[in-house]
Backbone as CSV, one residue per row, in Angstrom:
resi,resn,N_x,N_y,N_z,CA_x,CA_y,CA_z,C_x,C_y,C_z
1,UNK,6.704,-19.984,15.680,7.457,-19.148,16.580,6.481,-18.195,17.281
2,UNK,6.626,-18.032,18.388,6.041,-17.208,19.044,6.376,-15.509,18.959
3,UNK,4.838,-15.159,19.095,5.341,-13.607,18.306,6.166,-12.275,19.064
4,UNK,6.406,-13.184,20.883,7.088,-12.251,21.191,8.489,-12.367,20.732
5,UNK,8.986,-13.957,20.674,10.535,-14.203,20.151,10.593,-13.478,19.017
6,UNK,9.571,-13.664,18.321,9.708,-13.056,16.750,10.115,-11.662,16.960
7,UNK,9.539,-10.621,17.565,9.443,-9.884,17.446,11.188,-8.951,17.993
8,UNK,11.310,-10.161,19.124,12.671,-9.705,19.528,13.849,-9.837,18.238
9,UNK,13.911,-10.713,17.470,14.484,-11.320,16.325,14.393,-10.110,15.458
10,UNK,13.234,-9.342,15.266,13.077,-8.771,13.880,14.008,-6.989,14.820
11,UNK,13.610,-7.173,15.924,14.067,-5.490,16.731,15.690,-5.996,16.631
12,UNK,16.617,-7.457,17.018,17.808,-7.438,16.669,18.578,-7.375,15.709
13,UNK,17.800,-7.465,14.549,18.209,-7.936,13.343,18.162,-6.199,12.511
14,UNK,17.006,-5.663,12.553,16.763,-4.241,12.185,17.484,-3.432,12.137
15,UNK,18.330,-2.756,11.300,19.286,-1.398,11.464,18.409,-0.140,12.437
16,UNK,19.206,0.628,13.431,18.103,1.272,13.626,17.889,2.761,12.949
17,UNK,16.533,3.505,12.817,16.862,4.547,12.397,17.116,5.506,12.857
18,UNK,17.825,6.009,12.089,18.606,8.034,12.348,17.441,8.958,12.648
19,UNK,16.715,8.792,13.333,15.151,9.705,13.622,15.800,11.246,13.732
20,UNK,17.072,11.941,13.993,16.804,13.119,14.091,17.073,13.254,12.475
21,UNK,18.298,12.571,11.915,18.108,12.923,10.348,17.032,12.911,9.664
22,UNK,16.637,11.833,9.811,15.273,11.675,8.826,14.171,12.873,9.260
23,UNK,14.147,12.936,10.234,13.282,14.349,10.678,13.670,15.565,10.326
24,UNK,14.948,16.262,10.105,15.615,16.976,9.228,15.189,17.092,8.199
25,UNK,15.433,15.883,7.357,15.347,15.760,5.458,14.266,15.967,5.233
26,UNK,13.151,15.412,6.176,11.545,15.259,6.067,11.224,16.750,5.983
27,UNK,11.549,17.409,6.938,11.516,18.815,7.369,11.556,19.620,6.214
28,UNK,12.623,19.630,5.811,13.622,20.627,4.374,12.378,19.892,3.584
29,UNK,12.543,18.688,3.097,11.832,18.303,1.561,10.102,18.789,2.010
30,UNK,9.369,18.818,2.371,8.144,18.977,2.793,8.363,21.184,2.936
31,UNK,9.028,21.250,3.431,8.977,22.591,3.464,9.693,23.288,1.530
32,UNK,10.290,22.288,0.834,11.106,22.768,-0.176,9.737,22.508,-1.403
33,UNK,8.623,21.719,-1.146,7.746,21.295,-1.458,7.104,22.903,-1.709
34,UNK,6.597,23.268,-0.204,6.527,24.288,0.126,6.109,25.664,-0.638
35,UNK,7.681,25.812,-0.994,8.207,26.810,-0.645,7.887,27.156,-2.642
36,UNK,7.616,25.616,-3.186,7.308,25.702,-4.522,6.198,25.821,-4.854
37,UNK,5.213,25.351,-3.725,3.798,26.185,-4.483,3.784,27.477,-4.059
38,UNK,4.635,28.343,-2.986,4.518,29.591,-2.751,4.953,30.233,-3.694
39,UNK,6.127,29.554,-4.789,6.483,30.369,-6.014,5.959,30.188,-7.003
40,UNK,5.319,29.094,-7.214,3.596,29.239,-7.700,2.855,30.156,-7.535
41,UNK,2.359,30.124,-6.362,1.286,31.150,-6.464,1.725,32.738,-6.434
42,UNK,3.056,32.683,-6.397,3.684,33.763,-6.601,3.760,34.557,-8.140
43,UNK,3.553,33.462,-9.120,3.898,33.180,-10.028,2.720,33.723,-10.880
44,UNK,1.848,32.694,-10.483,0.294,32.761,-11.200,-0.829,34.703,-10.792
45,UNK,-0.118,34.997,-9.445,-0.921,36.544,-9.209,0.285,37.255,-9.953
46,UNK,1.227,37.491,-9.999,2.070,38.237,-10.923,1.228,38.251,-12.453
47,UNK,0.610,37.316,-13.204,-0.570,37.133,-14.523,-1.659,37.880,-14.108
48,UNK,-1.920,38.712,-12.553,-3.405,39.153,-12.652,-4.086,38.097,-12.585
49,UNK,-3.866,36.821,-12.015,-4.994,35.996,-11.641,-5.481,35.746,-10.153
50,UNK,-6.320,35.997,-9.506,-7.103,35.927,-8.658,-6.600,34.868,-7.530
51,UNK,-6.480,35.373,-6.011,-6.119,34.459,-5.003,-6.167,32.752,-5.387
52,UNK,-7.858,33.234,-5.191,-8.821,32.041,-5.161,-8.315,30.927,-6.346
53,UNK,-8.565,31.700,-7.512,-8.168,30.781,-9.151,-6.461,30.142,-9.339
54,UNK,-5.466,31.351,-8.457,-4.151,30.787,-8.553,-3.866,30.025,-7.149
55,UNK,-4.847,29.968,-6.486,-4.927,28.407,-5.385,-4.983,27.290,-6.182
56,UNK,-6.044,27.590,-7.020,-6.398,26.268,-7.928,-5.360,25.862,-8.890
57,UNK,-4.827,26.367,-9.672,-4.281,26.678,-10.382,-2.347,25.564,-9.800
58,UNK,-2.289,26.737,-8.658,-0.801,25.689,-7.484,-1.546,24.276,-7.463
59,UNK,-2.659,24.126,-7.046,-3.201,22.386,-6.578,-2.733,21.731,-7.898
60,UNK,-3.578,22.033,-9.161,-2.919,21.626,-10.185,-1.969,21.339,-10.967
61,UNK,-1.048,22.344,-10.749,0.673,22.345,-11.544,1.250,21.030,-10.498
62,UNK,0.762,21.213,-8.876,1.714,20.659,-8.053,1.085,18.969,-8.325
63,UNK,0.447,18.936,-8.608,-0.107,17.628,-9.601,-0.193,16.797,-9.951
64,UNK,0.243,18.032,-11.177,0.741,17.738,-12.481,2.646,17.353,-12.404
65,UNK,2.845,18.102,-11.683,4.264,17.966,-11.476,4.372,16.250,-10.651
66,UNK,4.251,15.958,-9.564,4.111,15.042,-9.065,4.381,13.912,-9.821
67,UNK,2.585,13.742,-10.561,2.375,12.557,-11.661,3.355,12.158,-12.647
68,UNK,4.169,13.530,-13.407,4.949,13.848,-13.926,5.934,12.730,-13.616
69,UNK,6.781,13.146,-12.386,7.902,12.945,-11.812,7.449,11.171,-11.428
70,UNK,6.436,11.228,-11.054,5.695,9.700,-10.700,5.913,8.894,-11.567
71,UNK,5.890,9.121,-13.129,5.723,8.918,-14.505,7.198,8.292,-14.469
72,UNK,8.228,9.182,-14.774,9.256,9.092,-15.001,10.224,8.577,-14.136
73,UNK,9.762,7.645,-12.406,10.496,7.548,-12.026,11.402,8.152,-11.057
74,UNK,11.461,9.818,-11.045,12.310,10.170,-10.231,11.381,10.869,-8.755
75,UNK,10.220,10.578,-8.457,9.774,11.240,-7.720,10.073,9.824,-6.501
76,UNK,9.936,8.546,-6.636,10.133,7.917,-5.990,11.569,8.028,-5.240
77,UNK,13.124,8.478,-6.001,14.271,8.496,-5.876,13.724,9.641,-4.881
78,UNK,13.127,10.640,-5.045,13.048,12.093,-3.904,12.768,11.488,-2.762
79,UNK,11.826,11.096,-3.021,10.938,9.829,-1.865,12.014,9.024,-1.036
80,UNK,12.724,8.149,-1.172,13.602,7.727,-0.546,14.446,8.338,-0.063
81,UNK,15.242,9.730,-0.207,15.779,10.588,0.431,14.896,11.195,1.673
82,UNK,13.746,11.976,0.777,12.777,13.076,1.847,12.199,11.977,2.565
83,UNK,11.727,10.888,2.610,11.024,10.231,3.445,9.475,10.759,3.679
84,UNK,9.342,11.402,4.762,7.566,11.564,4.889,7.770,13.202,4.618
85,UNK,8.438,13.789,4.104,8.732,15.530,3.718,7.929,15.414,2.283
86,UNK,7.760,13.977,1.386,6.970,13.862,0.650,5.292,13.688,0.801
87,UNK,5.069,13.850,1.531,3.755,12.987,2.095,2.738,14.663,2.621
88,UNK,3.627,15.749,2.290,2.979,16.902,1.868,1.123,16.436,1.077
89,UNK,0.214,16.733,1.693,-0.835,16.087,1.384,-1.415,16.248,-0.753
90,UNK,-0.651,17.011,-1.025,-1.240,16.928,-2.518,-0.476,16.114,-3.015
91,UNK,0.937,16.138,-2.805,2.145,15.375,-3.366,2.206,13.936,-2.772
92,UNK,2.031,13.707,-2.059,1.464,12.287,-1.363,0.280,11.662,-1.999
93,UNK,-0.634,12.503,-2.166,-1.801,11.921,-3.016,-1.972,11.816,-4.703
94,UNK,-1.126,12.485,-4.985,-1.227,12.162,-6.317,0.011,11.357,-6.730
95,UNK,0.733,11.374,-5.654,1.671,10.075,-6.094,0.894,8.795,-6.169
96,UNK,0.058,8.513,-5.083,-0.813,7.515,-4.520,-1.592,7.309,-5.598
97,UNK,-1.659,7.917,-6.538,-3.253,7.324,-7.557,-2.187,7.127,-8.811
98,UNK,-1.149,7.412,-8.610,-0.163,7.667,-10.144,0.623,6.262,-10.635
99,UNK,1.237,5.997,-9.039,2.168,4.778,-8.706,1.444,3.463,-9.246
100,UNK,0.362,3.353,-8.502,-0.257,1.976,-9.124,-1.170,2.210,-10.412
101,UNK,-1.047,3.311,-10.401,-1.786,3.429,-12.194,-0.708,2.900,-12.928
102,UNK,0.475,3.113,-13.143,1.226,3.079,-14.034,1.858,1.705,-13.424
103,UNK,1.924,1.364,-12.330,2.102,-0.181,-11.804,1.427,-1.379,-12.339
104,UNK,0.161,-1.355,-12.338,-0.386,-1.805,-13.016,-1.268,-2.031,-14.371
105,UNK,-0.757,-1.094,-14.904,-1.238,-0.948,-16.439,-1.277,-1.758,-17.524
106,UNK,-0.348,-2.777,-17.295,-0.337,-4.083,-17.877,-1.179,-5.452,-17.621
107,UNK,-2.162,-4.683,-16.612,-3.372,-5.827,-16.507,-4.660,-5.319,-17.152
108,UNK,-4.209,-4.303,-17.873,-5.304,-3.705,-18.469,-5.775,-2.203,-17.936
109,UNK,-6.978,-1.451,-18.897,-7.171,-0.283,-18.505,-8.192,-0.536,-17.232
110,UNK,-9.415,-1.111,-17.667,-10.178,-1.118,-16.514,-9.663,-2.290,-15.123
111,UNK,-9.333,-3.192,-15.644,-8.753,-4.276,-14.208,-7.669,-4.151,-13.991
112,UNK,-6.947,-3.347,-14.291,-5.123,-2.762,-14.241,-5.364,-1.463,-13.277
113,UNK,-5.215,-0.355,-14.364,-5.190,1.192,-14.097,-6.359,1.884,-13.409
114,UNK,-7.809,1.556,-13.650,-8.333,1.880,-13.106,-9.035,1.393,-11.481
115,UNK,-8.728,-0.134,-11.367,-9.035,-0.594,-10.052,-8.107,-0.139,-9.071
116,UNK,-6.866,-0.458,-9.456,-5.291,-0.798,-8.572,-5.305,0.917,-8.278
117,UNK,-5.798,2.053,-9.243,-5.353,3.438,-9.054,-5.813,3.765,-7.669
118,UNK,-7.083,3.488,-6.975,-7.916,4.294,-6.183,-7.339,2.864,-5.058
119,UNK,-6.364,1.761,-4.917,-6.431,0.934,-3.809,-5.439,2.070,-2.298
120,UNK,-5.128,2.863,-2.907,-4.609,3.442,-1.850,-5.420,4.690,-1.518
121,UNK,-5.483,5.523,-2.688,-6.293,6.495,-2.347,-7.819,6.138,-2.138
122,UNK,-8.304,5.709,-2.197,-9.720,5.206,-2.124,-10.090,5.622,-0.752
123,UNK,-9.537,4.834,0.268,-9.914,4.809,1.166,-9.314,6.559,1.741
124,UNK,-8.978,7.108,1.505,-8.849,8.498,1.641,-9.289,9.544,1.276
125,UNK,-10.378,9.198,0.098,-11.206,9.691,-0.439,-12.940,9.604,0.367
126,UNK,-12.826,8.244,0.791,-13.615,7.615,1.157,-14.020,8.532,2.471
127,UNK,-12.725,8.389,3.447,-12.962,8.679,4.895,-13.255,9.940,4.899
128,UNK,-12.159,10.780,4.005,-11.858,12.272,3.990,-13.511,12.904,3.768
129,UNK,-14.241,12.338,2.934,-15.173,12.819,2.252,-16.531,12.342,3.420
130,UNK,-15.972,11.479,4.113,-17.465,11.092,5.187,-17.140,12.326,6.586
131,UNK,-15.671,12.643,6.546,-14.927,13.296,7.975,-15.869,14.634,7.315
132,UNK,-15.619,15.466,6.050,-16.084,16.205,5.853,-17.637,16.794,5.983
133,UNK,-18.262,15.524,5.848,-19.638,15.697,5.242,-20.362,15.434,7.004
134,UNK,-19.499,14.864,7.775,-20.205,14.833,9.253,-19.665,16.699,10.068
135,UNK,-18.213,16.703,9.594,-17.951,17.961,10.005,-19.066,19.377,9.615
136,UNK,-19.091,19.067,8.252,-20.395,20.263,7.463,-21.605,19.878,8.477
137,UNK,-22.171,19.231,8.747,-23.610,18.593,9.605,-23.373,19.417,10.957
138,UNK,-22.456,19.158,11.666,-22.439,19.184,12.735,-22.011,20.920,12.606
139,UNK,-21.415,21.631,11.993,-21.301,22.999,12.052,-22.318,23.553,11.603
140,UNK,-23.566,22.573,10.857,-24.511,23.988,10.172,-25.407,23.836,10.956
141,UNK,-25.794,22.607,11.410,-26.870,22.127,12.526,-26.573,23.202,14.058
142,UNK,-25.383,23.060,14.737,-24.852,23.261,16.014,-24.025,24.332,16.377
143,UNK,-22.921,24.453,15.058,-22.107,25.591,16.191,-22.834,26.852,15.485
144,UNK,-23.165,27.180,13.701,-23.215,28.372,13.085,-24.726,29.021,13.833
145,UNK,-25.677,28.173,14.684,-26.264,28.606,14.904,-26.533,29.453,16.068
């Protein structure tokens, strides 16, 4: 079949989507995300701990929470509601290394959990960390000077 017929086939056949809802839900869940490491870190300087340390501190719980929820199943159910309101960049990423860890764990630790973990994040690690390391170059070389 030719891929323009195809393509008409798959656009007739397709439910279409609710783009202002889903932009809504995305909205709320990504901001409700939010609004929980702000009561985090709300949380952690109320202890007398330091901006800087209860930054670290939110990256971690929010996580930990994630993996958690990743673990058990219900972070995916959020996921299908919030849509990309999940995709909040810590909560997106540690879903991403969690999902196929525990997806594939039954092929083993090292050819299971540890290959399949990094097939999504990898390459985000990968890019993020080359985007960074050309960005650092080019600001210490060019603009700080």
């Amino acid at each position: 079949m030719e891929p323009e017929k195809y393509a008409k086939k798959v656009k007739a056949s397709a439910p279409a989507s609710p783009l202002l809802k889903n932009c809504v839900k995305a909205f709320f869940f990504g901001g409700l995300i939010c609004l929980i490491g702000e009561a985090l870190f709300t949380a952690f300087t109320e202890f007398n701990i330091s901006d800087r340390n209860a930054a670290a501190w939110v990256c971690i719980s929010l996580i930990m929470i994630t993996a958690l929820l990743t673990g058990i199943g219900v972070f995916d159910k959020i996921a299908k509601h919030a849509g990309a309101g999940t995709m909040v960049p810590i909560t997106g990423f540690a879903n991403s290394v969690a999902a196929p860890a525990i997806e594939y764990q039954t092929e083993g630790r090292v050819l299971g959990t540890a290959v399949k973990m990094f097939t999504i994040a990898g390459p985000v690690i990968v890019y993020g960390c080359s985007a960074a390391s050309l960005y650092g170059f080019v600001f210490y070389f060019f603009i700080q000077r």
